[in-house]
N, C-alpha and C positions, 0 to 999 in steps of 0.2 A: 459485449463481454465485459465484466464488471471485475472478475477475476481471472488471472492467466497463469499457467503452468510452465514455465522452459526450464530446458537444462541451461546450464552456464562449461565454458570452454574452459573452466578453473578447475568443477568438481563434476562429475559424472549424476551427482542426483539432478532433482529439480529443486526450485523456489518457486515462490506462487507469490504473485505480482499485484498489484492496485494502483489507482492513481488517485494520489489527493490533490483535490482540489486547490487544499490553501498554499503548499510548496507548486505546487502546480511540474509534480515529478512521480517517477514510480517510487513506490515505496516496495521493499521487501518484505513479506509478512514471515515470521519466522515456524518453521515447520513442529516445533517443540508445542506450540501454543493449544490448545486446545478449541479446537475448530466445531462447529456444527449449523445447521442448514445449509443452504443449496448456494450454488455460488451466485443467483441474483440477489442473494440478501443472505451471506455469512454472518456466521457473532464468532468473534476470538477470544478468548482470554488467555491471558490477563491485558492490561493496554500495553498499545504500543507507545514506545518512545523513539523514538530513529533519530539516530543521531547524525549529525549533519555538519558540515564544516564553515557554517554557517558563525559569524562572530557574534550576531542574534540569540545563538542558541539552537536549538531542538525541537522538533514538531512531537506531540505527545497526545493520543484519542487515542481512544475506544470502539470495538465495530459491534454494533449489534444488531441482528436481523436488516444487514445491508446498510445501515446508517452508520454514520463517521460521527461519534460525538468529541467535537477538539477539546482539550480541556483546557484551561486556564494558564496555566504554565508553560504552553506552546510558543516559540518565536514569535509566530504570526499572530499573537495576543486574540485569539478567538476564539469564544466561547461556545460558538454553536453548535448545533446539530445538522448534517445536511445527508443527503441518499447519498451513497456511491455511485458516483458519475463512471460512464464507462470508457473505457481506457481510448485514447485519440489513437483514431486509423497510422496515423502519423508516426507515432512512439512505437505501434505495434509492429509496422514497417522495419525501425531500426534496430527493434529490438530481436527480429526477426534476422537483419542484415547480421547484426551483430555475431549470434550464435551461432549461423549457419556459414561463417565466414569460410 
């Protein structure tokens, strides 16, 4: 599962979930965005920026057709392109724990 759907215990809708690789955390993707294909290989627009409390800075990509391309200007100074890895059993768990508290 490369994309995930939960309610959160704050707001009654959902948020829809990913996990990047270079924060190596979930990220929120924001439901305004404009979404299309399938959730093994989504594109959103416009990029994301997620802002982070990081004294680094901010992670900042683009998702298109399932690819994460980071841009330049991201914390983790990474240029690349890489697949959407799918989210660790692990996180799913707690995130799981979390909601259903």
């Amino acid at each position: 599962m490369k994309l995930v759907k939960w309610p959160t215990k704050a707001e009654h809708g959902q948020h829809t979930y990913h996990w990047c690789p270079a924060c190596e955390k979930l990220h929120v993707l924001p439901d305004s965005w404009s979404r299309s294909g399938p959730d093994e290989a989504p594109s959103y627009s416009p990029s994301f920026l997620q802002y982070d409390a990081r004294p680094e800075g901010n992670c900042h990509y683009i998702i298109t057709a399932g690819v994460i391309q980071f841009c330049p200007d991201s914390w983790h100074k990474r240029g690349d392109a890489v697949p959407m890895p799918e989210i660790p059993e692990t996180v799913l768990a707690k995130l799981t724990e979390e909601v259903f508290r």
